[in-house]
C-alpha positions in Angstrom: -13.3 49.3 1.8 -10.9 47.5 5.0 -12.0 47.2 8.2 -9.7 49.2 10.2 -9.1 47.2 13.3 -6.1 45.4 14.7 -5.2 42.5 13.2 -3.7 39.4 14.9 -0.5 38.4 13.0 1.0 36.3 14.8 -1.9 33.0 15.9 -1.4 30.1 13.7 -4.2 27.2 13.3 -2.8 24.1 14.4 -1.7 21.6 11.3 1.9 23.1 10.9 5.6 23.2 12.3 7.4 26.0 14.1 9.5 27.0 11.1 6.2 27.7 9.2 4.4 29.4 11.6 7.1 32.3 12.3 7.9 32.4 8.3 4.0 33.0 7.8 3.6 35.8 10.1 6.4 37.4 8.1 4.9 36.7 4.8 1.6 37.9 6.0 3.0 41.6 7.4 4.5 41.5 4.1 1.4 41.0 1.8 -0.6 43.7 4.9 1.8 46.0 3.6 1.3 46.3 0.5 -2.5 46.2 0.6 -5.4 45.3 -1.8 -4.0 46.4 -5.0 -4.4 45.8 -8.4 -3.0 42.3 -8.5 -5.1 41.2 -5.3 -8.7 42.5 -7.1 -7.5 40.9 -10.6 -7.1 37.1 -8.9 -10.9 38.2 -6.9 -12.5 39.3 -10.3 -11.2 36.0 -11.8 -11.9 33.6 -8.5 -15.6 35.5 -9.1 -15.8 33.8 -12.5 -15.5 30.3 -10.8 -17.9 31.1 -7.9 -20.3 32.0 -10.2 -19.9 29.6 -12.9 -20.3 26.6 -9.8 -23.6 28.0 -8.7 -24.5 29.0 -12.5 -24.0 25.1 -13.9 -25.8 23.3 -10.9 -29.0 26.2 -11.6 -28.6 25.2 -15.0 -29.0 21.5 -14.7 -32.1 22.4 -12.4 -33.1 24.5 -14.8 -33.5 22.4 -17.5 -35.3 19.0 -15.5 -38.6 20.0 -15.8 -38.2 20.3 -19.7 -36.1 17.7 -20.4 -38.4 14.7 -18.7 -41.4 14.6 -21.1 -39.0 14.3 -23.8 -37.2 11.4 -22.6 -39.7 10.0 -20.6 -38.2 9.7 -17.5 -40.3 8.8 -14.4 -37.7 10.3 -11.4 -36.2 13.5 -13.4 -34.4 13.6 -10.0 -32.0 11.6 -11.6 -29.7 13.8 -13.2 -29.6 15.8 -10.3 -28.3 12.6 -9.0 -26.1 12.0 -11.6 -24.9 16.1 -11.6 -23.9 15.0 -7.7 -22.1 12.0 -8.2 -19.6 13.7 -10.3 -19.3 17.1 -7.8 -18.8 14.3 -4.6 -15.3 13.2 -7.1 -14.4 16.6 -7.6 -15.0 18.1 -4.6 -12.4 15.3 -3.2 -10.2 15.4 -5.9 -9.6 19.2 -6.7 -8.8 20.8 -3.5 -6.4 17.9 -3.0 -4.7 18.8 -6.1 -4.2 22.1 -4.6 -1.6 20.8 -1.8 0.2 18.1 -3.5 0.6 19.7 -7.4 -0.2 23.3 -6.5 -3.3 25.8 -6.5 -2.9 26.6 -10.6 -3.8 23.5 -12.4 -7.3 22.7 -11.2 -7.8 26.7 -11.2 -7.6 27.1 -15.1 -8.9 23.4 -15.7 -12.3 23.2 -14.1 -14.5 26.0 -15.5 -13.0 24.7 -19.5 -14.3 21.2 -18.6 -17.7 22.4 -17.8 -18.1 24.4 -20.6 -17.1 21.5 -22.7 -19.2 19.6 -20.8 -22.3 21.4 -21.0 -22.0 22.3 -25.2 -21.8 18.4 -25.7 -24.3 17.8 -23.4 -26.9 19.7 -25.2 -27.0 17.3 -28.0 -28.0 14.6 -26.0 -29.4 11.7 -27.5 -31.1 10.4 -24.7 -31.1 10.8 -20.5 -28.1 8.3 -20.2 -26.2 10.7 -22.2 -27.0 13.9 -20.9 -26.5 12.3 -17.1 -23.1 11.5 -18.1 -22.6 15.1 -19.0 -24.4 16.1 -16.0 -21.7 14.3 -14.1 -18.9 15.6 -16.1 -20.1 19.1 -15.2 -21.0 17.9 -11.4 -16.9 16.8 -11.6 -15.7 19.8 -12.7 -17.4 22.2 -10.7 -17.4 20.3 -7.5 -14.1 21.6 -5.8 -14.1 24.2 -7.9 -15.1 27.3 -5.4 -12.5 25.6 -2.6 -9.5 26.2 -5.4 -10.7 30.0 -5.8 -11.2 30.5 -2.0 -8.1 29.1 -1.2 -5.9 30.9 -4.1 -7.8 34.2 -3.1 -7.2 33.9 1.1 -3.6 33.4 0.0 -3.2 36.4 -1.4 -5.3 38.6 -0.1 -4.5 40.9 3.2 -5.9 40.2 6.6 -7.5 43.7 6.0 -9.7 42.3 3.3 -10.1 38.6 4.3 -14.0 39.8 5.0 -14.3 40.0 0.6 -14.3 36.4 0.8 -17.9 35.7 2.3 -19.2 39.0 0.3 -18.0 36.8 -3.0 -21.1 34.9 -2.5 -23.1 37.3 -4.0 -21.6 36.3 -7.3 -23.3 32.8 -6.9 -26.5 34.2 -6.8 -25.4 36.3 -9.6 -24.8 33.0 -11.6 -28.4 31.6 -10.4 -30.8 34.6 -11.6 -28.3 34.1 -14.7 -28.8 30.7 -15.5 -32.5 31.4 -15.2 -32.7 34.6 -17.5 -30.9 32.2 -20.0 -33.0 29.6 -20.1 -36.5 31.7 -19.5 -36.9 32.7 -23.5 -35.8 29.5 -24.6 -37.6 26.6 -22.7 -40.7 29.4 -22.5 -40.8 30.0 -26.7 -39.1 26.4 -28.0 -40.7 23.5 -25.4 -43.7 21.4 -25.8 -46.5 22.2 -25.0 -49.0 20.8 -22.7 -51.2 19.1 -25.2 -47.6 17.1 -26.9 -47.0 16.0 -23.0 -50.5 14.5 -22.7 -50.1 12.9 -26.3 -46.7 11.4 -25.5 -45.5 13.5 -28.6 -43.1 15.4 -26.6 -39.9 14.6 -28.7 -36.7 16.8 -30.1 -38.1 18.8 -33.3 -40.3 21.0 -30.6 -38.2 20.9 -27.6 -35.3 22.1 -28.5 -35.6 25.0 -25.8 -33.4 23.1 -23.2 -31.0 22.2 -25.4 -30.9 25.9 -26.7 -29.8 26.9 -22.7 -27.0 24.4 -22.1 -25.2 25.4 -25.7 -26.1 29.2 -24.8 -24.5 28.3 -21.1 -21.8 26.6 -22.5 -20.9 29.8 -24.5 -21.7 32.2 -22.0 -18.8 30.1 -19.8 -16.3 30.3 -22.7 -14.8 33.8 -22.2 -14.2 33.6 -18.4 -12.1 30.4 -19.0 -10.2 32.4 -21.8 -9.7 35.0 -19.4 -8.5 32.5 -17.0 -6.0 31.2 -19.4 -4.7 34.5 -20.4 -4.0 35.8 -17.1 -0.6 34.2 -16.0 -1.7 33.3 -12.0 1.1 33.0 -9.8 1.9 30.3 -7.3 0.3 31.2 -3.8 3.5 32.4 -1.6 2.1 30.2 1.0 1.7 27.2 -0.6 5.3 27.9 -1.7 6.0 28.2 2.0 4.7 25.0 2.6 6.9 23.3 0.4 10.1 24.9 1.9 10.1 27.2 -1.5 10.9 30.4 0.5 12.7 32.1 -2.3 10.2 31.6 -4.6 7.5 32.9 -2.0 9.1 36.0 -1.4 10.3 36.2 -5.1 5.9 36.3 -5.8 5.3 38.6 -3.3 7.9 41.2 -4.6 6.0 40.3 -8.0 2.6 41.1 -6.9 4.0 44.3 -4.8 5.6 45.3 -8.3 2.1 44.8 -10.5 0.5 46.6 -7.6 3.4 49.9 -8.3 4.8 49.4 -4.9 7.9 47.7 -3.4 8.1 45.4 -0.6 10.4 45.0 2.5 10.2 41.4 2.1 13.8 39.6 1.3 14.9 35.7 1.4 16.9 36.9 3.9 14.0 37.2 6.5 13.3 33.5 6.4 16.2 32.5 6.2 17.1 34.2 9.3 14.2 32.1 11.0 16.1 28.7 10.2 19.2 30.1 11.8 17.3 30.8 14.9 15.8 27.5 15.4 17.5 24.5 16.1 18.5 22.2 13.0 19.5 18.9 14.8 15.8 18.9 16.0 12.9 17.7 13.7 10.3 20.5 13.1 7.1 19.3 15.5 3.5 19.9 14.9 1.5 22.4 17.7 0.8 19.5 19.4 3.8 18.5 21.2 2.9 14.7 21.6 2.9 14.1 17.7 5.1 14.8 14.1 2.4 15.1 11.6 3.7 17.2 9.3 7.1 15.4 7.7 7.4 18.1 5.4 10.3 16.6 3.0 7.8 13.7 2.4 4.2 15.4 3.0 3.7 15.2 -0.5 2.0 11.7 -0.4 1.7 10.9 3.2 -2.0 11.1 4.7 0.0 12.9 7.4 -1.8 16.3 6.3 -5.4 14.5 7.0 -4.1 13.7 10.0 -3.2 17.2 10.7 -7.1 18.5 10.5 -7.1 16.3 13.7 -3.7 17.4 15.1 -4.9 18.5 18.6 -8.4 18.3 20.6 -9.6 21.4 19.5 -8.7 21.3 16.2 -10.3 17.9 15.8 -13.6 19.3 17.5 -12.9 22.2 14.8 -12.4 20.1 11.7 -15.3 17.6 12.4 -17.9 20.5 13.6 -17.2 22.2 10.5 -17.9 18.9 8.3 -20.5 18.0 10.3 -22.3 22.0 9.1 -21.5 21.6 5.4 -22.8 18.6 5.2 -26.2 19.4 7.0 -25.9 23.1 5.0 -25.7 21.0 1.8 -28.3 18.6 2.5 -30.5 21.4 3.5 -29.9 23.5 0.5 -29.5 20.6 -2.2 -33.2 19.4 -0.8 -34.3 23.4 -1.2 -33.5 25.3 -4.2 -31.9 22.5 -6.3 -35.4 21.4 -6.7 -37.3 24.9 -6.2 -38.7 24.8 -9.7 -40.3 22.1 -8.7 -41.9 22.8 -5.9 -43.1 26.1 -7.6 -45.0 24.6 -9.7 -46.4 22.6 -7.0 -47.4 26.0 -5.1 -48.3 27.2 -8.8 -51.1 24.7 -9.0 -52.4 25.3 -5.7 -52.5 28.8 -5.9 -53.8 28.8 -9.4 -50.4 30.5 -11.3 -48.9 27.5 -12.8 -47.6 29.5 -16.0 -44.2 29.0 -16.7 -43.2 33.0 -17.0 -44.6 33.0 -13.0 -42.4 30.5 -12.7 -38.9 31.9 -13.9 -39.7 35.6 -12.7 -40.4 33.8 -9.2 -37.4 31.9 -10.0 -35.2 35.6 -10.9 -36.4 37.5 -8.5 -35.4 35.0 -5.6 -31.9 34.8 -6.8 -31.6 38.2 -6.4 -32.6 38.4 -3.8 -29.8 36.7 -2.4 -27.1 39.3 -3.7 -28.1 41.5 -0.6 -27.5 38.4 2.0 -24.3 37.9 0.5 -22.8 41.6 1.1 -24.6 41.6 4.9 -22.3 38.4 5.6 -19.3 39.7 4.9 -20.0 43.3 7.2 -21.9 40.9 9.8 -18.7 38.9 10.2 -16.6 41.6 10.9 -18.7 42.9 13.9 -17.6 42.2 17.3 -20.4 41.0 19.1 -21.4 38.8 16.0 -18.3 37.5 14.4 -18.1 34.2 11.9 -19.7 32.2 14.5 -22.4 34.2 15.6 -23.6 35.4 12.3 -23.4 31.8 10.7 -26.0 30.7 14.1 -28.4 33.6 13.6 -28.3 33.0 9.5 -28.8 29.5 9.8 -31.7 29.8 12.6 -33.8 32.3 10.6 -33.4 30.1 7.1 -34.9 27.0 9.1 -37.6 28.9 9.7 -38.4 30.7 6.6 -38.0 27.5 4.9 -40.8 25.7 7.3 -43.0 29.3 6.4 -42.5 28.3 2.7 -44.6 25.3 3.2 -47.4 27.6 4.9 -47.3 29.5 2.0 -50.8 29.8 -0.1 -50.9 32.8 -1.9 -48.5 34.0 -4.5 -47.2 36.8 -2.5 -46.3 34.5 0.3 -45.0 32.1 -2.0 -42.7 34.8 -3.2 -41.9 36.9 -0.3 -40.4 33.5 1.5 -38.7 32.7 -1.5 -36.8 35.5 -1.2 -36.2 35.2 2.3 -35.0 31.8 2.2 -32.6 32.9 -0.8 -31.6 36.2 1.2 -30.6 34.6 4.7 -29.2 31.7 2.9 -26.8 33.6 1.3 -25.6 34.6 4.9 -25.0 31.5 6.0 -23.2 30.6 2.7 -21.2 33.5 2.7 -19.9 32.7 6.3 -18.8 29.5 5.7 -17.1 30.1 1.9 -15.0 32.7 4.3 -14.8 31.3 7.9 -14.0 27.5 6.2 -10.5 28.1 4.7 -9.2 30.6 7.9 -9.4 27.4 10.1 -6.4 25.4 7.8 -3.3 26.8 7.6 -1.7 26.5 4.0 -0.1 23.3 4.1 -3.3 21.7 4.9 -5.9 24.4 3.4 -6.4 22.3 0.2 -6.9 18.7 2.1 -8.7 20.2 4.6 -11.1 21.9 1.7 -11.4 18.8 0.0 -12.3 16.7 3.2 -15.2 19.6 3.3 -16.0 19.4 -0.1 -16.2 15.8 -0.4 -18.3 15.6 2.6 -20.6 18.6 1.2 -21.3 17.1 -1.8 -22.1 13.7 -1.0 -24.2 14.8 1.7 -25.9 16.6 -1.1 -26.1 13.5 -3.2 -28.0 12.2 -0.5 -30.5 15.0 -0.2 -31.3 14.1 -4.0 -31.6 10.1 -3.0 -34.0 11.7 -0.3 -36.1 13.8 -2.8 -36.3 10.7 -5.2 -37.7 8.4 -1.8 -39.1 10.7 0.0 -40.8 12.8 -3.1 -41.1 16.7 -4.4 -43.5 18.1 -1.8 -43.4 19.5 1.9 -41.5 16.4 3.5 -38.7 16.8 2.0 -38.7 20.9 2.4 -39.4 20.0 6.0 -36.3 18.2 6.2 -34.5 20.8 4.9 -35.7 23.3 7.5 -34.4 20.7 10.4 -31.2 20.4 9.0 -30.4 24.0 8.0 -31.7 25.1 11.6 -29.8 22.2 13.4 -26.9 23.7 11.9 -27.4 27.3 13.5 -27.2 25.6 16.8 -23.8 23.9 16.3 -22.3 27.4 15.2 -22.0 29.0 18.6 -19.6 26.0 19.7 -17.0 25.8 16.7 -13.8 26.3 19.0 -12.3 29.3 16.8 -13.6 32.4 16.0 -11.1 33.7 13.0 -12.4 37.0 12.9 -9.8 39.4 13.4 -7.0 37.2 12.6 -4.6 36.8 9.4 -5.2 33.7 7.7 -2.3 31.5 8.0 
């Protein structure tokens, strides 16, 4: 499915030099015309296994809290939640970075391996030090992990098909109802039971069931990474671009136009052309014609390409809007769902189903739930009246106030029903930002631009744990997750760029 519409070519987000910006209009015609083919959905069916897998590993240490703190005795199992975002606040700095200065490939095939790793070892846990560690290890790996795939997929994807990006959400809330149908049979059949939790006899022989999940997780994970490994990804021709590469830019796009059976128009030649028409003696200059940001032949260690997120007034009110949204998105949902088992068993005991299969079919069905919100995102997006901006407001809006419902909630219907209306409209406004986010960098940037986001996003969710540990598992802090959520649907409407419509550069 493409949107048939016109498609703006030629607009370039601010961060870059003239060369690049007439050299990426050519390289994106070039990738339009050849269309979504079979290289283009092989790279999205493989970014998929990292979206997933980030959502399916944070679920997972959720997951297993509840089971793992009578066991170890720990008084604020909010901790390794902690712990799990400590690690993603390094890797969501470290990773995207990686993407600009040593290319998109290496944290691509790294991350999801290390989690895996992470999460086998991490099941034979000696104590809660040990399996925080691990938590953290996993946190690391994951953290910048769905930047790297969004950015490797917008770079090879047509502006036709840009919109798949915010429908790729739906495989996050793929990986959550996973997670929990993993761990359901085990923590449900091989955990202590109530009476060894009053008697302090809650110890390894009979609780294996969380440790069960995490190795079962761990091999679940395994094959995507083999697949990643197997599959021989190609350099992004922009990032290529970026580093003044062009023949090996177009050399990948005649690759991917020959694994798609079609042939390209695309030669060196049409860049090179572009050099010859612009003037040599004169230093390429940044959109803004007051500064040099971008010194390409030394960009590669210069903090000139954080200063190019802030290149020109609007893209500074761009770049810090959009920080300023993740981080209270992240807060809001951190606060949320990373401790919904929780507060489920909270509702449980009021409403008098406390059982732990209520629990995880509560905890499946809301997941799903999700799958729905994440499709609607990427159509939503793509209508006029609506676009990125618009759709991200209403999204965010409505989840601030079916998360303030939740609290409201005293039956197990209601319970249920705004579950699945938090998870639902919270996949819109996720979906919107995974694809909105990486159209407002161009290329040379896209990676430190992602990581400034993902740094931001995660320790803004590390905060929202400290808060839950302070400010405790009950309605405050869901209340605080409502503000934040809906205080992001108001700053939507004035991000300065709406993207839809336009090639990502």
């Amino acid at each position: 499915m493409a949107f048939t519409r016109e498609i703006d070519m030629k607009t370039v987000q601010p961060g870059t030099d003239a060369t690049y910006e007439r050299k990426v209009a050519v390289i994106n015609q070039a990738i339009l015309d050849i269309g979504m083919g079979r290289y283009q959905w092989s790279v999205f069916v493989l970014a998929a296994f990292g979206w997933f897998s980030d959502v399916f590993w944070k679920q997972a240490v959720n997951m297993i809290g509840p089971f793992v703190k009578p066991e170890f005795h720990v008084h604020q199992i909010a901790f390794l939640n902690v712990a799990k975002q400590t690690g993603s606040v390094l890797g969501g700095l470290l990773w995207p970075l990686t993407a600009d200065y040593i290319g998109r490939r290496p944290a691509f095939n790294i991350t999801l391996g290390l989690a895996a790793i992470a999460g086998l070892i991490g099941a034979g846990s000696p104590n809660f030090a040990a399996l925080a560690i691990m938590s953290g290890v996993i946190g690391f790996a994951i953290g910048g992990n769905q930047y790297i795939d969004s950015t490797i997929f917008i770079e090879f994807v047509p502006a036709s098909h840009q919109y798949l990006l915010a429908i790729a959400t739906l495989f996050p809330n793929i990986g959550t109802a996973s997670a929990v149908l993993i761990a359901w049979p085990f923590v449900t059949k091989y955990s202590c039971s109530r009476s060894d939790v009053l008697a302090g006899s809650c110890v390894y022989q009979n609780n294996l069931g969380w440790r069960y999940s995490l190795w079962t997780y761990g091999a679940f994970n395994l094959p995507m990474v083999v697949a990643r490994f197997l599959f021989h990804l190609k350099e992004t021709p922009k990032y290529l671009l970026g580093r003044e590469r062009d023949e090996d830019a177009v050399e990948v796009i005649q690759k991917v136009a020959s694994r798609n059976g079609k042939e390209t128009w695309l030669k060196v030649e049409d860049l090179q052309r572009i050099d010859t028409e612009l003037t040599q003696s004169t230093p390429p200059v940044l959109n803004s014609p007051a500064k040099t940001i971008l010194k390409r032949k030394l960009a590669k260690f210069e903090p000139s390409k954080v200063k190019a997120l802030f290149c020109t007034p609007k893209m500074a009110i761009s770049t810090t809007l959009i920080l300023i949204v993740w981080s209270m998105v992240g807060m809001s949902y951190v606060l949320f769902n990373s401790f919904l088992p929780f507060y489920l068993q909270m509702k449980g005991s009021q409403t008098g189903s406390s059982s732990t299969d209520t629990l995880f079919r509560t905890l499946v069905i809301q997941s799903v739930c999700g799958i729905p919100g994440a499709i609607l995102s990427g159509v939503a997006s793509e209508i006029k009246i609506l676009g990125r901006k618009g759709t991200g407001a209403i999204a965010s809006l409505a989840t601030g106030v079916f998360v303030f419902l939740f609290t409201q909630a005293d039956t197990n219907e209601a319970v249920l029903g705004f579950a699945c209306a938090i998870s639902f409209s919270f996949a819109v406004v996720h979906g919107i930002l995974y694809g909105y986010t990486p159209e407002l960098f161009p290329a040379p940037i896209r990676g430190t631009g992602q990581g400034l986001v993902g740094f931001l996003h995660e320790l803004s969710s590390m905060a929202a744990t400290l808060i839950a540990v302070y400010v405790g598992l009950d309605n405050k802090s869901i209340w605080i997750s409502a503000g934040l959520i809906a205080g992001a649907g108001f700053i939507f409407p004035f991000m300065p760029y709406e993207t839809r419509g336009r090639a990502a550069s």
